[in-house]
C-alpha positions, -999 to +999 in steps of 0.1 A: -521+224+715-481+216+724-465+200+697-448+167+713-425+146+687-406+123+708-420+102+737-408+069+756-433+046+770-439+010+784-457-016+771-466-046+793-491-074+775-512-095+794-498-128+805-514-160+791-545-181+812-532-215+832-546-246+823-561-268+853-563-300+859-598-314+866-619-346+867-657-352+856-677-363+888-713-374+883-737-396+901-738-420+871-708-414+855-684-435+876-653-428+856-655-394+834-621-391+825-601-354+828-622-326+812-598-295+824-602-263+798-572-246+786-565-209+798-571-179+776-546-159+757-533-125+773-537-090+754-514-078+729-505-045+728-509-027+688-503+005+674-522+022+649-517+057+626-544+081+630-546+109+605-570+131+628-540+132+655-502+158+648-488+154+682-472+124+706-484+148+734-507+121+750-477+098+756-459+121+776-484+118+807-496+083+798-461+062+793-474+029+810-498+008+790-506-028+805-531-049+786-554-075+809-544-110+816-561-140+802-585-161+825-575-195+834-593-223+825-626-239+850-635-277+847-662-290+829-644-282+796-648-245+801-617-227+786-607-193+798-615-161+781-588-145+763-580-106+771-589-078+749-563-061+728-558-025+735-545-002+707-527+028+707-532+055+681-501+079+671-502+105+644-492+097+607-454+095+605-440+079+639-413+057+643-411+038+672-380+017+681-367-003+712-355+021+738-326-005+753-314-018+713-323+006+692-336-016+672-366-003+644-399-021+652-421+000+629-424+031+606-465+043+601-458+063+570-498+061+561-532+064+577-545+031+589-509+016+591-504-010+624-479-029+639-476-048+673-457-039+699-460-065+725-473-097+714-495-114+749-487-147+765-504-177+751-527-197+773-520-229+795-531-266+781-555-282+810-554-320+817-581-325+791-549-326+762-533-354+780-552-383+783-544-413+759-548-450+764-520-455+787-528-425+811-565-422+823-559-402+847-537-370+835-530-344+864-507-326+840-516-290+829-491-261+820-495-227+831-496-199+809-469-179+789-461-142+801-468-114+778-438-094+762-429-064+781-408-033+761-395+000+770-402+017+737-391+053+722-416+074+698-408+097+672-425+119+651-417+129+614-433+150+599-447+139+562-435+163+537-425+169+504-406+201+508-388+213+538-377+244+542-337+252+559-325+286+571-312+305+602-342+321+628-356+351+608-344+343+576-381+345+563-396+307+564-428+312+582-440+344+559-430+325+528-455+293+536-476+319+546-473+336+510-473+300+494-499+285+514-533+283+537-510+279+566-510+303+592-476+300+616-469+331+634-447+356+624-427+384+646-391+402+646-372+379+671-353+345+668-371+318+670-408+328+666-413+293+648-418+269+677-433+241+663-430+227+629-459+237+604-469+220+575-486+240+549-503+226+512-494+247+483-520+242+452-501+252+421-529+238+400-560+217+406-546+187+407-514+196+413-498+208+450-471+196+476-465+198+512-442+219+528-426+221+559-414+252+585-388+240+603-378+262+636-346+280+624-307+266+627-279+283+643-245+274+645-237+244+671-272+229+664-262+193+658-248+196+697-282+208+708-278+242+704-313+264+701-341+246+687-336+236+654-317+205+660-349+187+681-366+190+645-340+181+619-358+145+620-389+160+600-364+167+572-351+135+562-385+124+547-384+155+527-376+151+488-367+181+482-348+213+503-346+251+501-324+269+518-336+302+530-314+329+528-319+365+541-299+391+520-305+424+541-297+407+577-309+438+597-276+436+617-247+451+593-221+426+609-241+396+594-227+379+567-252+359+546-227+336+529-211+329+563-245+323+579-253+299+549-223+282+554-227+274+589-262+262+582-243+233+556-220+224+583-245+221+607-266+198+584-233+178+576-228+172+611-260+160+618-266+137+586-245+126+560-275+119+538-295+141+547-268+167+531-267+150+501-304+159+498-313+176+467-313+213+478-320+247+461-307+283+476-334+307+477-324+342+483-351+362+501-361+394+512-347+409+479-370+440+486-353+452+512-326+458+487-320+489+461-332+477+429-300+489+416-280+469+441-301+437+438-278+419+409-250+429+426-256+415+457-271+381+445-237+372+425-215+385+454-237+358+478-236+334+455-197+338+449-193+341+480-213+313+493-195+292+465-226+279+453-232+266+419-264+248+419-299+257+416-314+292+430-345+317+431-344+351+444-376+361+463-397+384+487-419+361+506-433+398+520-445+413+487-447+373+467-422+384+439-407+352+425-429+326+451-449+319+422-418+307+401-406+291+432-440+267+436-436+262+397-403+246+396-407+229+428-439+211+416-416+200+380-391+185+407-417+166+427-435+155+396-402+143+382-404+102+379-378+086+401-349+063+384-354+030+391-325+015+421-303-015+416-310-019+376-277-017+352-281-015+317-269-054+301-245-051+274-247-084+254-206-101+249-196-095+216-195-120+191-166-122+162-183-118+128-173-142+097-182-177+090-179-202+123-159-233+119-177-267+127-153-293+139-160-332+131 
């Protein structure tokens, strides 16, 4: 299946039932007062997260949803029926926000998770609701309340712990394959990760994360260049990055530290915070280099690249060092987080000696 992650649709709910104005009429009931029924409520429009569903394709053919109006009401006291609801399933992790205003409407981060999008009209009062001592007679009645309409956008992020950040080729997709049950493909040219993949890596029984293959960065992504910038979204629920780095580039002209560098400013560009993301370097492909060399090279990257944080050298081909990778990754995720907002009270000093009592 095509993996969709951004749709824009139009919801329409169904407009409210009139009331009516009627009169009771029988043989032997000479004066039977107003008995006109209200009118039914129109359908609302919901939303609802579906775990069994990874894609926002279905929106991109369907993009007008209308929910039924609600009947008016009949004489006799016979209200109208109110109009089903019709609900929309998305996959776990979309956003969905007014197209016009921007403005957030909701965020289905778990399975189950709903929200309304258009709210349907209410229905019409008949004559019935205005009768009183001093009016007998009512031929009032209001008709019913329209149903919100929205032009709405959806987006898809994808739920992961760890996502992973490099240029096309840099070795992502073989290392969640190494890590992992996931399968993405794998071939010698750019871009052979289309779509993002998610992949569960067990480092113990009860212990495992998520990790996501984002298609690779190049330089100019934040403008829209290649494909990497359409799924930068799906990192910024990630707690955790790691940086991909290939140390034997096939092309001699390559510079890893350079490429590394342009993947920061790229990220920069697109999201402040996301750049402030806790991120490790990890250095793959260290087979490929001379055993001899392979010190050598990793300080003159990481000197180069002027990085002093965190980093792991790997081959996600042969699995050397992906075991140590999914260990310390696991310690991160399993770190408890420090509590926001709370300062540590210092109590005011007091002067110590006797205190004077004044009569």
């Amino acid at each position: 299946m095509k993996f969709v992650d951004e749709a824009i649709i139009e919801v329409h709910a169904g407009k409210g039932g009139d009331g009516v104005a009627s009169f009771r009429r029988e043989k032997f009931v000479p004066r039977g007062g107003p008995d006109g029924g209200d009118g039914g409520r129109g359908g609302s429009i919901d939303v609802v997260a579906d775990r069994n569903l990874n894609t926002l394709i279905d929106y991109r053919y369907a993009r007008i949803h209308r929910a039924r109006d609600g009947e008016n009401g009949r004489g006799s006291d016979q209200y109208g029926k109110s109009a089903p609801d019709v609900t929309l399933r998305v996959p776990v992790g979309t956003v969905i926000s007014d197209l016009e205003s921007g403005e957030p409407i909701a965020d289905l981060k778990h399975d189950g998770a709903r929200a309304r999008l258009a709210a349907g009209g209410t229905g019409g009062l008949g004559n019935l609701h205005f009768k009183s001592s001093t009016n007998r007679a009512p031929r009032q009645f209001t008709r019913g309340t329209p149903g919100e309409s929205r032009r709405l956008k959806l987006e898809l992020k994808v739920l992961a712990d760890v996502g992973l950040l490099g240029m096309p080729n840099a070795g992502k997709s073989t290392l969640i394959r190494a890590v992992s049950a996931a399968r993405p493909k794998v071939a010698d040219y750019p871009f052979t990760t289309l779509n993002p993949s998610l992949g569960v890596v067990r480092v113990d029984v009860a212990r495992s994360f998520v990790v996501a293959d984002i298609p690779g960065l190049i330089e100019g992504a934040a403008d829209g260049a290649g494909l990497g910038h359409q799924f930068l979204r799906h990192l910024a629920r990630t707690r955790l990055l790691l940086h991909l780095v290939d140390i034997a580039p096939p092309d001699p002209g390559t510079d890893p530290a350079r490429d590394a560098k342009a993947i920061v400013r790229e990220l920069r560009r697109y999201d402040e915070a996301l750049y402030r993301k806790t991120r490790w370097v990890v250095v793959n492909k260290i087979d490929l280099v001379a055993p001899a060399e392979r010190s050598r090279a990793v300080r003159h990257f990481l000197k180069s690249f002027g990085w002093k944080g965190k980093s792991f050298i790997i081959s996600a081909l042969t699995g050397e060092g992906c075991r140590e990778l999914a260990y310390a990754v696991i310690e991160q995720l399993e770190k408890p987080k420090a509590p926001r907002g709370r300062r540590a009270t210092r109590k005011p000093k007091t002067k110590s000696g006797p205190s004077t009592v004044r009569r």
